[in-house]
C-alpha positions as CSV (number, residue, x, y, z in Angstrom):
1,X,-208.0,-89.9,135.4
2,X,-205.0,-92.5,134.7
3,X,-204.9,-93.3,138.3
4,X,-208.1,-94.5,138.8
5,X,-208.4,-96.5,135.2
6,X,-205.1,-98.3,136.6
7,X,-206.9,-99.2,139.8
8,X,-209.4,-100.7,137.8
9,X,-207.9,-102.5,135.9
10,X,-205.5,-103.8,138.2
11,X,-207.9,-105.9,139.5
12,X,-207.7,-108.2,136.7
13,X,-204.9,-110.2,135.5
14,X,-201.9,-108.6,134.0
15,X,-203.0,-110.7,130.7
16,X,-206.7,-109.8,130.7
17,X,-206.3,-106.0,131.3
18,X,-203.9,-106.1,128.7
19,X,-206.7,-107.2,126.2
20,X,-209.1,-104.9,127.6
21,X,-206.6,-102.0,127.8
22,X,-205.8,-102.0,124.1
23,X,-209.0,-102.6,123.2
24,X,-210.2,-100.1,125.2
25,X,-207.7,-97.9,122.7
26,X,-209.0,-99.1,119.7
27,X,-212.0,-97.9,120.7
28,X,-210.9,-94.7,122.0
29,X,-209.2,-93.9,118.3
30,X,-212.5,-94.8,116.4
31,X,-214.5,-92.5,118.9
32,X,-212.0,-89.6,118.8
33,X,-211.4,-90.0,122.9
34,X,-207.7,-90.9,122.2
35,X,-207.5,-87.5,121.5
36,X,-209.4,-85.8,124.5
37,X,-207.4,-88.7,126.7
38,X,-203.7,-87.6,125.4
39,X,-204.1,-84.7,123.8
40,X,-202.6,-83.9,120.2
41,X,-199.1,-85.6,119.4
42,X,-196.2,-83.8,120.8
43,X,-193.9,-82.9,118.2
44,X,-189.8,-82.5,118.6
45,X,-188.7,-84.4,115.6
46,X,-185.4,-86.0,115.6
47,X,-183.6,-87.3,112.8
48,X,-182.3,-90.8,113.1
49,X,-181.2,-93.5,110.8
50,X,-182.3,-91.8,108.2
51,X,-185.6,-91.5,109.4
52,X,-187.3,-88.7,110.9
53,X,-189.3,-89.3,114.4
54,X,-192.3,-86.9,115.1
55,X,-190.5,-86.8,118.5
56,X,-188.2,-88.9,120.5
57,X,-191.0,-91.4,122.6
58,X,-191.8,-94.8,121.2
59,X,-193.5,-97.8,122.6
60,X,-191.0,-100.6,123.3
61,X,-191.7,-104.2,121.3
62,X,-193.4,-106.3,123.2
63,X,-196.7,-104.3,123.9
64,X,-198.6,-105.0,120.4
65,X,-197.2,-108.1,119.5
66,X,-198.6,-108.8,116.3
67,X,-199.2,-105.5,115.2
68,X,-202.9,-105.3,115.7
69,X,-203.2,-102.1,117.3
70,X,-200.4,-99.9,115.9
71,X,-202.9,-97.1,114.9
72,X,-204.7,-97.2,117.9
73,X,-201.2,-96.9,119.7
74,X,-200.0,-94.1,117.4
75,X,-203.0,-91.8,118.2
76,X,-201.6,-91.5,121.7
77,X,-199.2,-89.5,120.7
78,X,-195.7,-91.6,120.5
79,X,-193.3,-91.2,117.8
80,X,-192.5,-94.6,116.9
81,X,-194.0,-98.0,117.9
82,X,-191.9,-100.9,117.7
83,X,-194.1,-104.4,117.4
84,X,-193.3,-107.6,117.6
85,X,-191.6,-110.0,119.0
86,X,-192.8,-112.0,115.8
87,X,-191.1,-115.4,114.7
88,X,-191.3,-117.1,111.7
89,X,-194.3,-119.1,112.9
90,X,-197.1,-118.8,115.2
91,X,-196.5,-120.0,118.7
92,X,-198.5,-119.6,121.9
93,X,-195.1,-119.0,124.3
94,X,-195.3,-119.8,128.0
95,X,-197.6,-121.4,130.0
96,X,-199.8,-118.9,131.9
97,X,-199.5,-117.7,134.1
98,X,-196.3,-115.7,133.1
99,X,-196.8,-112.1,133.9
100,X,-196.7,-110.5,137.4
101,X,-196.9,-107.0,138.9
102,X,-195.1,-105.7,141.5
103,X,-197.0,-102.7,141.9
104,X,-194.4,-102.1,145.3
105,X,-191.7,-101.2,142.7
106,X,-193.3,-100.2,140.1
107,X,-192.4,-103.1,137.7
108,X,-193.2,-106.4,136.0
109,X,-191.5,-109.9,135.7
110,X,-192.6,-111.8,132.1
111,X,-191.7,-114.8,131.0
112,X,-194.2,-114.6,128.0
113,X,-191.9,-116.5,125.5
114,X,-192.9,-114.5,122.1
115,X,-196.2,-115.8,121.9
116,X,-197.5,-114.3,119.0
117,X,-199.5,-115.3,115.8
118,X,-196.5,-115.2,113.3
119,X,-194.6,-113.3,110.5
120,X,-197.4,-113.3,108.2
121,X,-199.8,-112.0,109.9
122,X,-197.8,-108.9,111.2
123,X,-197.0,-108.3,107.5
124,X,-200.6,-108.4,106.7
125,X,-201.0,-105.4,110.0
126,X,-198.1,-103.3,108.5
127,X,-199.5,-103.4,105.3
128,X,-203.1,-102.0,106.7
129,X,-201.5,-100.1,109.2
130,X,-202.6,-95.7,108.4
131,X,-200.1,-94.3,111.2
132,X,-197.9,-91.9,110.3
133,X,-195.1,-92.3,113.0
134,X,-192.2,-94.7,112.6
135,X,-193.0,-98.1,112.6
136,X,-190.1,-100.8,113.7
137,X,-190.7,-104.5,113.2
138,X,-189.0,-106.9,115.9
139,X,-188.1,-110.0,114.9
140,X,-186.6,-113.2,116.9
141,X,-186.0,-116.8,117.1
142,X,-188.9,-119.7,117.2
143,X,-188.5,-121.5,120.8
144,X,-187.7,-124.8,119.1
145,X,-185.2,-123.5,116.3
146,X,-181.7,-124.6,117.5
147,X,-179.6,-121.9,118.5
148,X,-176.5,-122.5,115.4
149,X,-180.2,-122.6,113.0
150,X,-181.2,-119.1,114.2
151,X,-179.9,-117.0,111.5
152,X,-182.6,-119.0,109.9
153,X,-185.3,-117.3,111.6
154,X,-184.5,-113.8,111.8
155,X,-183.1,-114.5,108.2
156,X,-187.2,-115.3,106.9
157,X,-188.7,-112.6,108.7
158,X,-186.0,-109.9,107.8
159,X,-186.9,-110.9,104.7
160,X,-191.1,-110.5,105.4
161,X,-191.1,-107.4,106.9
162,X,-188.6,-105.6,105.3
163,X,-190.7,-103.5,102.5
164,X,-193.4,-102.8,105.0
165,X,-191.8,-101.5,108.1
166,X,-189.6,-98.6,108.4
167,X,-186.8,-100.4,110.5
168,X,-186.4,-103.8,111.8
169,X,-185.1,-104.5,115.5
170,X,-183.3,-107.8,116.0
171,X,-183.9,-109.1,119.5
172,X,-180.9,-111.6,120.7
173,X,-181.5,-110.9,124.4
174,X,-185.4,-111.9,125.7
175,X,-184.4,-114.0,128.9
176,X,-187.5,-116.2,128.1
177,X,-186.4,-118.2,124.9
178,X,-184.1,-121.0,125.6
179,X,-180.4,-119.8,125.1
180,X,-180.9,-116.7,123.2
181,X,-178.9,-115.0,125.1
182,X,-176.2,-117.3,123.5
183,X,-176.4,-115.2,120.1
184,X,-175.1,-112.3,122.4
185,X,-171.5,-113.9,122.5
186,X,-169.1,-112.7,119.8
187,X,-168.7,-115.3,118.3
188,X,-172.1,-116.7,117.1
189,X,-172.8,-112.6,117.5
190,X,-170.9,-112.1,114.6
191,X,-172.2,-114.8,112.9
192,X,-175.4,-113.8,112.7
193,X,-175.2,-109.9,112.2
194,X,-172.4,-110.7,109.3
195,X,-175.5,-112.5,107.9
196,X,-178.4,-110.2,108.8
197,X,-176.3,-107.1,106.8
198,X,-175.7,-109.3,103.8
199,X,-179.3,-110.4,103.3
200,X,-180.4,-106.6,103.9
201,X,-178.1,-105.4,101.0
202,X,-179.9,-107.9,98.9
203,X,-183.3,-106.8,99.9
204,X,-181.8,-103.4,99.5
205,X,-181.5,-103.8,95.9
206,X,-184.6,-105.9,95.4
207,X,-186.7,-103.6,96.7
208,X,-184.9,-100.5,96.4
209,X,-185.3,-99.0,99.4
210,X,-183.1,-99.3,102.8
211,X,-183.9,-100.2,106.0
212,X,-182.3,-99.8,109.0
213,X,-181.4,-102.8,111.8
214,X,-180.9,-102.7,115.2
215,X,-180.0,-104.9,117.6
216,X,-181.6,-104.7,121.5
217,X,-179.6,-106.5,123.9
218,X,-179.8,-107.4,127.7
219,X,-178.6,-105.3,130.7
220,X,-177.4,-108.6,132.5
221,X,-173.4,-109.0,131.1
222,X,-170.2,-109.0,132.5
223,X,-168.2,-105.6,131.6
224,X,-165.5,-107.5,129.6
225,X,-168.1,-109.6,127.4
226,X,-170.3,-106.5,126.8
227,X,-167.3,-104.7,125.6
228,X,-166.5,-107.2,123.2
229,X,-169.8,-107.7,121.8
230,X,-170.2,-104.0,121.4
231,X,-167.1,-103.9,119.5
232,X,-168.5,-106.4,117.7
233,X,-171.8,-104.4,117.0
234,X,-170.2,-101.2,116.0
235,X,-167.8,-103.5,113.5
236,X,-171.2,-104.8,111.6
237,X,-172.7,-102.5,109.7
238,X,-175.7,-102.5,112.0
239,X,-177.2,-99.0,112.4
240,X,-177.9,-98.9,115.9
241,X,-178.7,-100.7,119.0
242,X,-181.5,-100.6,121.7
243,X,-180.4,-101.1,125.0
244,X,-181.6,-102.6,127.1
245,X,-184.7,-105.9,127.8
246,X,-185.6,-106.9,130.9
247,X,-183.5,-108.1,133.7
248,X,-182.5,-111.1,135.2
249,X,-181.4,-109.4,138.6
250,X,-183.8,-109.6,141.4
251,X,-181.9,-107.8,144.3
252,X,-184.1,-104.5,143.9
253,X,-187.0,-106.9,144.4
254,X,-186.4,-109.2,146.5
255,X,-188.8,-108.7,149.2
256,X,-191.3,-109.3,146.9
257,X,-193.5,-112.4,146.4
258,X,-193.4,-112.7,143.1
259,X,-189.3,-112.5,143.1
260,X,-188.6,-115.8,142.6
261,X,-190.7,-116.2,139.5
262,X,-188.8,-116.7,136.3
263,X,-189.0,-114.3,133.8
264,X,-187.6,-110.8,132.9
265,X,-187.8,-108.0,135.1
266,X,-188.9,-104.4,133.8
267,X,-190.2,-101.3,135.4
268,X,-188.2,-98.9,137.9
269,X,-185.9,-101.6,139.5
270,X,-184.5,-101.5,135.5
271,X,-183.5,-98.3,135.0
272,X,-180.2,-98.6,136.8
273,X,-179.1,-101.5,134.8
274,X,-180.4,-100.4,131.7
275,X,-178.8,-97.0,132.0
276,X,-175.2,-98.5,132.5
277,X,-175.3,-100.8,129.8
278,X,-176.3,-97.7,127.9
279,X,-173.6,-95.4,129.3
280,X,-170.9,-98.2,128.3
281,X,-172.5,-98.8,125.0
282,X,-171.9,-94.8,124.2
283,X,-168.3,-94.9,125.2
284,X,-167.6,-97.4,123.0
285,X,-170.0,-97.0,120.2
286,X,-168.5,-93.1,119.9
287,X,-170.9,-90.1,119.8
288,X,-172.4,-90.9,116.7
289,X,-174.0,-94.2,116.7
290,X,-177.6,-94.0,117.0
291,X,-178.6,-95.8,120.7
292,X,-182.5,-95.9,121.8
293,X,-182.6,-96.2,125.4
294,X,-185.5,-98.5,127.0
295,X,-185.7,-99.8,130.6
296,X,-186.8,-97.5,133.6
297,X,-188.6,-94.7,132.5
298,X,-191.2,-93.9,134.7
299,X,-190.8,-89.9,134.7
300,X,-189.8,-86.8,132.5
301,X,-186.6,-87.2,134.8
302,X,-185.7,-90.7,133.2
303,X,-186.4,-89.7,129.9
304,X,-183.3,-86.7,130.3
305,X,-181.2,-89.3,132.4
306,X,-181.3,-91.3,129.6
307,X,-180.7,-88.5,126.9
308,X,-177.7,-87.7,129.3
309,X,-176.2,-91.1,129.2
310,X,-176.4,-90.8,125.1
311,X,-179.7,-92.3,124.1
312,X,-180.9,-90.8,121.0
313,X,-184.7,-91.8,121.5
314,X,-186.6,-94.0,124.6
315,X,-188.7,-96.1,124.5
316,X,-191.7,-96.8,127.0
317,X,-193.6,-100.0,128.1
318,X,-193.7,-101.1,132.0
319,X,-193.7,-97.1,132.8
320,X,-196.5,-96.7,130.3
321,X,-199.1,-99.1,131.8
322,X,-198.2,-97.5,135.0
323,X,-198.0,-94.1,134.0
324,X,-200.4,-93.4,131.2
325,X,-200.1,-91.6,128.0
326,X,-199.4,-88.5,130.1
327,X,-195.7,-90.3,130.1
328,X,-195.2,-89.6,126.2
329,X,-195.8,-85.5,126.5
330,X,-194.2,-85.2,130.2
331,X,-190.5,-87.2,128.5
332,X,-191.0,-85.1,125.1
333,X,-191.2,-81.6,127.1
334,X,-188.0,-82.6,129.0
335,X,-185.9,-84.0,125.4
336,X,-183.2,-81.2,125.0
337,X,-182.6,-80.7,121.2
338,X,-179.5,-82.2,119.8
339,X,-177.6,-80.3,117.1
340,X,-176.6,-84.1,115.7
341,X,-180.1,-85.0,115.2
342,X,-182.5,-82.6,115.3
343,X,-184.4,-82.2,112.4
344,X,-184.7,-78.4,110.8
């Protein structure tokens, strides 16, 4: 039934199909046909962080920015949905158009440049929000905020999301916000996390309750920078790390027309990249450090390749509009349980 939905809506833009595709869910979870779509939740809990995951498939930020469709999400079965990119302020991001398929490879560029309608209103989602899943918040810098004023940013939105979110992903690595990528160094890396973990033991003891941060960064490094910065990461006090966002790379799409397009690169050409960033990340993070693994995963195959690299928990997004709900139960059957994490 996916298939042909995807057809269909394939023939509009990747913008508009997104809008009618989630409201098409909303919809769906108000009628009851999320649950005749996707069937009932698929349970293998994990424990993580703390918290405990109804089972080890999330939806990547990115797909609900602003948090307007978390419960709609949630009732097709994933175990946690990370929203966001949010900033501090509302701002449209890129001029459209600034999101192409490449249905050849199975994959997307964007270059969407965290549009999104702002801090508040996410709060003002969370807080309404009835899903019983984990909910991450992801937060990031406004597009004119000057890179050595950044901890600024994340700073006031750490600080709004915090009691209404269960953790908060800090994203350094979006190719489509003038020099992020910069905060990735180690030196302004460990600026800002020395920062972040500071503030969060304040709010810690404000609101008496803790909340775990993680950090997603980019698949696109050079091996003796990304060993640094991970050494970095696993220095912080940071409780785990999503690896990885979209690409830079185009060789694996190169052929196409929409290659030279600017933007980030998601989908199957990804997993690759994303998988060896992940694979390094373990070896130097040790066996214990919580790693959610997103980038690539387009089968119940990808899902183990990625538990077999170390990931803890995936996360889905290009596969998903591709694939279809179907995605969440077909990775879940596959997740070996983990004596680390699994939850009793």
């Amino acid at each position: 039934m996916y298939h042909w939905l995807r057809k269909g809506m394939f023939l509009l833009s990747p913008e508009a199909a997104h809008e009618v595709a989630v409201h098409a869910m909303a919809a769906g979870r108000l009628t009851g046909m999320s649950r005749l779509f996707s069937g009932p939740r698929p349970s293998r809990p994990v424990e993580l962080m703390g918290l405990t995951f109804p089972n080890p498939v999330g939806l990547a930020a990115g797909f609900d920015k602003n948090g307007d469709y978390i419960d709609a999400l949630g009732a097709l079965g994933f175990g946690h949905i990370e929203v966001g990119t949010v900033t501090p302020r509302p701002q449209p991001g890129n001029p459209k158009p600034r999101l192409f398929r490449l249905p050849e490879h199975e994959a997307i560029i964007n270059r969407m440049g965290f549009n999104n309608k702002g801090v508040d209103h996410l709060v003002k989602r969370l807080q309404s929000a009835r899903y019983d899943g984990v909910v991450g918040a992801n937060i990031g810098r406004q597009k004119d905020t000057p890179t050595d004023r950044a901890a600024d940013d994340y700073r006031v939105c750490l600080e709004k999301v915090y009691p209404w979110c269960d953790y908060v992903a800090v994203n350094i690595s979006s190719p489509n916000t003038p020099n992020l990528r910069e905060l990735q160094d180690t030196g302004p890396l460990t600026e800002l996390l020395t920062e972040l973990v500071e503030v969060r033991a304040r709010l810690e003891s404000e609101h008496e309750m803790y909340r775990p941060i993680v950090l997603k960064i980019a698949p696109d490094w050079d091996e003796a920078a990304l060993i640094a910065s991970l050494a970095v990461i696993g220095e912080s006090g940071l409780d785990g790390l999503i690896a990885t966002n979209t690409t830079l790379e185009r060789t694996p799409v190169a052929d196409h027309r929409h290659a030279r397009e600017a933007g980030g690169l998601s989908g199957r050409p990804l997993m690759g990249p994303s998988t060896r960033v992940l694979e390094r990340a373990r070896q130097v993070l040790g066996k214990d450090f919580p790693i959610i693994a997103s980038g690539g995963i387009h089968g119940a195959a990808d899902a183990a390749a990625k538990q077999a690299a170390g990931a803890d928990l995936v996360q889905l997004y290009t596969g998903f509009i591709y694939e279809g709900p179907a995605l969440i139960r077909a990775c879940t059957r596959t997740w070996a349980a983990d004596p680390r994490h699994a939850a009793a």
